[in-house]
C-alpha positions as a Markdown table, in Angstrom:
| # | Residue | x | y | z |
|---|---|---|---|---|
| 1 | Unk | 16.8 | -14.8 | 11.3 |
| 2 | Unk | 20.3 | -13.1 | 10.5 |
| 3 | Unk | 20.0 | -8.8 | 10.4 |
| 4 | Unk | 20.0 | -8.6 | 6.6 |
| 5 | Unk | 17.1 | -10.9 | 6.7 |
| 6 | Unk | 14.9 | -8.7 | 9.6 |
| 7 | Unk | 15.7 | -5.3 | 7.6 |
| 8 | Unk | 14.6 | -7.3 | 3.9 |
| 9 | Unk | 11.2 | -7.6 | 5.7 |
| 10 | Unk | 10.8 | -4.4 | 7.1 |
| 11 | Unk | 11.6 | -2.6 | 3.9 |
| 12 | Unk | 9.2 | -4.8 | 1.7 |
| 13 | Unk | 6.5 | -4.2 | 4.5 |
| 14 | Unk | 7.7 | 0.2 | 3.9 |
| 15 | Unk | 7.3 | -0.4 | 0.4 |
| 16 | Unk | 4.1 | -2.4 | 0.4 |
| 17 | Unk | 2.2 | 0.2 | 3.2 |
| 18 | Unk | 3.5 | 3.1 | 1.2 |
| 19 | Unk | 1.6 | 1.6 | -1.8 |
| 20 | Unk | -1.3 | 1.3 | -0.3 |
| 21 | Unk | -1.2 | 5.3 | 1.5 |
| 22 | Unk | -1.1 | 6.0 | -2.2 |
| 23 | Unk | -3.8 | 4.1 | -2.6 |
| 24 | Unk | -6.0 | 5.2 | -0.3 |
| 25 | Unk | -5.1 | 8.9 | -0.7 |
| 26 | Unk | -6.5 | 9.0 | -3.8 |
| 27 | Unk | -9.5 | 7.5 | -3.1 |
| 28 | Unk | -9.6 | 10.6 | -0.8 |
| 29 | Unk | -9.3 | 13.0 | -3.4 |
| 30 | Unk | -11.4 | 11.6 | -6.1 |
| 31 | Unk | -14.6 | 11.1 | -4.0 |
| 32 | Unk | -16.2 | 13.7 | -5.9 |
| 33 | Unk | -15.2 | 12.6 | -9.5 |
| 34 | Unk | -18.1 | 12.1 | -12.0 |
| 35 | Unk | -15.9 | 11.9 | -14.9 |
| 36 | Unk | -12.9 | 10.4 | -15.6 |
| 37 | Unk | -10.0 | 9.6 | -18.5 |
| 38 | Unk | -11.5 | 6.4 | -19.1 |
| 39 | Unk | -15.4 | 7.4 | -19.0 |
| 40 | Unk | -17.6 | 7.5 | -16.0 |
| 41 | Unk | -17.1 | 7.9 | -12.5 |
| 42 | Unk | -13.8 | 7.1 | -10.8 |
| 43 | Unk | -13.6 | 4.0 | -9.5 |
| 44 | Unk | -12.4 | 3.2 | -6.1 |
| 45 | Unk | -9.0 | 1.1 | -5.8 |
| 46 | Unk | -7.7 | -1.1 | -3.5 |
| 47 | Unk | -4.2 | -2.4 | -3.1 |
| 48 | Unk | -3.9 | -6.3 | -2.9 |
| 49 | Unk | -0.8 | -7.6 | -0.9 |
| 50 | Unk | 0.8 | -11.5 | 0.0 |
| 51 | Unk | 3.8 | -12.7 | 1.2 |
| 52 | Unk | 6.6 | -13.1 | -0.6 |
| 53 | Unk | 9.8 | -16.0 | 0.0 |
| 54 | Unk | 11.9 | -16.4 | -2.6 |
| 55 | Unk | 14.2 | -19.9 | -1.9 |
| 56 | Unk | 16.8 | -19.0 | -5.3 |
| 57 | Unk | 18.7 | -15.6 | -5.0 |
| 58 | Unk | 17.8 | -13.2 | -8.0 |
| 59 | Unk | 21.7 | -13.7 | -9.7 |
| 60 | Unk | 24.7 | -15.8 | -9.4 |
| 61 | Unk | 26.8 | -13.4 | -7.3 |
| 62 | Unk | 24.1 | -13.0 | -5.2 |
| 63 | Unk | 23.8 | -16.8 | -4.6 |
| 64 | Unk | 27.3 | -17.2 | -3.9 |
| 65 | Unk | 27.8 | -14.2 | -1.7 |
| 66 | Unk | 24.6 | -13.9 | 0.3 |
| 67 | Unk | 22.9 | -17.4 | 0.4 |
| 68 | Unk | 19.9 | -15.6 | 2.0 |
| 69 | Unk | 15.9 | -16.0 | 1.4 |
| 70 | Unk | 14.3 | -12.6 | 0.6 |
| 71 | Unk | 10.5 | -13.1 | 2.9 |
| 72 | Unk | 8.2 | -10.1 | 3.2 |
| 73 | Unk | 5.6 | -8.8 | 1.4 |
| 74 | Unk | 4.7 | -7.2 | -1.8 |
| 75 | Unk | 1.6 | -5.5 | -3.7 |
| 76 | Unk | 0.3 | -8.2 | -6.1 |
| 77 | Unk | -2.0 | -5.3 | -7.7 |
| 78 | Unk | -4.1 | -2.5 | -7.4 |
| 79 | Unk | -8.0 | -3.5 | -8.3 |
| 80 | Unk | -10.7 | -1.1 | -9.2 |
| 81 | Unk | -13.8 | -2.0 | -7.5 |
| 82 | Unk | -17.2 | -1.2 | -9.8 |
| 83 | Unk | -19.5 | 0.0 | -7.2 |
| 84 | Unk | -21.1 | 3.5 | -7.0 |
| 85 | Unk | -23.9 | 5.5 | -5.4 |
| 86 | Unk | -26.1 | 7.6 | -7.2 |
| 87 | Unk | -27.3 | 11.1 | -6.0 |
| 88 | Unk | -29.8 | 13.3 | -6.7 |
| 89 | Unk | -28.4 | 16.5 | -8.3 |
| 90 | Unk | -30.4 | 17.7 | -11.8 |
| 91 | Unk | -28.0 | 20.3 | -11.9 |
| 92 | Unk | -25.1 | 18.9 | -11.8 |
| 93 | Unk | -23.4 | 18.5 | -15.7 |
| 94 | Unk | -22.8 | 15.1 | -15.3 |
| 95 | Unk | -26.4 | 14.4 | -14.0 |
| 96 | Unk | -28.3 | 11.9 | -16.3 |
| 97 | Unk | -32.0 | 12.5 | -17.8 |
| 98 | Unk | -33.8 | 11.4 | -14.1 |
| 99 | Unk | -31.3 | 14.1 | -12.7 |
| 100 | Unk | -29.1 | 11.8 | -10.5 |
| 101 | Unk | -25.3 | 11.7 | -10.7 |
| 102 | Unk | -23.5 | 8.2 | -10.5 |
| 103 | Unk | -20.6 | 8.7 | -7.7 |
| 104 | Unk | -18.1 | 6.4 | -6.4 |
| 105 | Unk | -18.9 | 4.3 | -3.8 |
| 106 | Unk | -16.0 | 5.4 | -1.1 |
| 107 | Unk | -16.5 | 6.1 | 2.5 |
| 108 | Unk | -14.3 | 9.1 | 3.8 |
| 109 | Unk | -14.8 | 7.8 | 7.2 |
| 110 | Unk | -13.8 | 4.2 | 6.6 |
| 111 | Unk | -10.2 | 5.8 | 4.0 |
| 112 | Unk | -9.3 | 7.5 | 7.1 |
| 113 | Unk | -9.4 | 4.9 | 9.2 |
| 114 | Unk | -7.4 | 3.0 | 6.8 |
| 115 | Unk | -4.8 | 5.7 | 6.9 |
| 116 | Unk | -4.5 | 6.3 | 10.3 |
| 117 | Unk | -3.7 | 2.1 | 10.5 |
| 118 | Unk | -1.3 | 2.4 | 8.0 |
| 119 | Unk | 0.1 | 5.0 | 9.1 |
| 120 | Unk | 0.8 | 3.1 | 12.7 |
| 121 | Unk | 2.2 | 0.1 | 10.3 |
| 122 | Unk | 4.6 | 2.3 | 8.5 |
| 123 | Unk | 5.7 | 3.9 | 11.9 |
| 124 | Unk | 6.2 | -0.2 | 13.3 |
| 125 | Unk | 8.2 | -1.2 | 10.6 |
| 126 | Unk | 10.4 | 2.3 | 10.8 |
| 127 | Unk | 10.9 | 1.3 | 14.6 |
| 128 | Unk | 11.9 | -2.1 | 13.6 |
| 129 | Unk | 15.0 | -1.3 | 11.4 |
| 130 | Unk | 15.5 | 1.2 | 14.3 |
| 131 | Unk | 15.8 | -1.6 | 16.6 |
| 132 | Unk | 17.8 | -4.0 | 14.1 |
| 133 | Unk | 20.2 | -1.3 | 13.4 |
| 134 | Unk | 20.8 | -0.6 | 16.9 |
| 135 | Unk | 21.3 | -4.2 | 17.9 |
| 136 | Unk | 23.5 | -4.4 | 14.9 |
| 137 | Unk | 25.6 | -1.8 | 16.3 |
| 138 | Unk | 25.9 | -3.3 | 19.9 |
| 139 | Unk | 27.1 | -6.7 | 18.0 |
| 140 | Unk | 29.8 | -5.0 | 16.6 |
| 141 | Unk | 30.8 | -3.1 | 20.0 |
| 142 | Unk | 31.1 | -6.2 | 21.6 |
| 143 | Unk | 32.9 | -7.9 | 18.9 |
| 144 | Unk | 35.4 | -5.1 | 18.9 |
C-alpha cells in the first residue's frame, strides 16, 4: 500500500464517521419530537456504510498520472427506521383521543454510546494520517 493509498482510506473512513456523528446527534436532539415536517413523530435514522474499491480512476488524467485504486468506505444512505413508543400524556397537544403521545423509539443511553465509539474511530483515523504523514516525512529525510 503506497502513502497516497493509506491517507485515501483514512479520509473516506473521516468522512464516513463524521456522517454518522451527524447522524446520531440528531437523533439526540429530536428524542422529544411529536411532530414533524413530514407528519408524525420523527423518525430515528441510521447511517448505512460498505466499502468502497474502485479498480478504474475517476478521469483520464487521473489514470495516466496516478494508476492508483481509491479503497475505503462510504455512507450508502441514511434510513429512517418506523419504530416508536407511545406514552401516556393527555395533556400533551399532540396526545391522541386515549391521551397517549406516539414518540420515537431512540435510546439516549445506547446514541451515546454510539458517539463515544465514534468519536474513538474518528480520533484512530486522525492518528493514522498522523502516522502516514510522519513516515512520509522520514522517507523524504532519508532520500535527501
Amino acid at each position: 500500500m503506497d502513502f497516497m493509498t493509506s491517507l485515501d482510506i483514512s479520509a473516506s473512513a473521516l468522512r464516513a464517521t463524521k456522517t454518522r456523528i451527524n447522524v446520531a446527534s440528531m437523533n439526540l436532539a429530536n428524542i422529544q419530537t411529536t411532530r414533524t415536517r413530514e407528519g408524525g413523530p420523527y423518525r430515528k435514522r441510521v447511517a448505512t456504510i460498505a466499502s468502497q474499491s474502485l479498480d478504474n480512476p475517476v478521469s483520464p488524467k487521473m489514470e495516466s498520472e496516478f494508476m492508483r485504486e481509491l479503497q475505503g468506505v462510504r455512507v450508502t444512505g441514511i434510513v429512517r427506521e418506523n419504530v416508536f413508543t407511545r406514552k401516556y400524556d393527555p395533556s400533551h397537544p399532540d396526545a391522541d383521543t386515549e391521551g397517549y403521545v406516539t414518540l420515537p423509539d431512540i435510546n439516549p443511553i445506547e446514541e451515546m454510546a454510539n458517539l463515544m465509539n465514534l468519536q474513538r474511530l474518528y480520533e484512530a483515523n486522525t492518528t493514522a494520517i498522523e502516522v502516514a504523514k510522519s513516515m512520509y516525512m522520514k522517507a523524504l529525510e532519508i532520500g535527501s
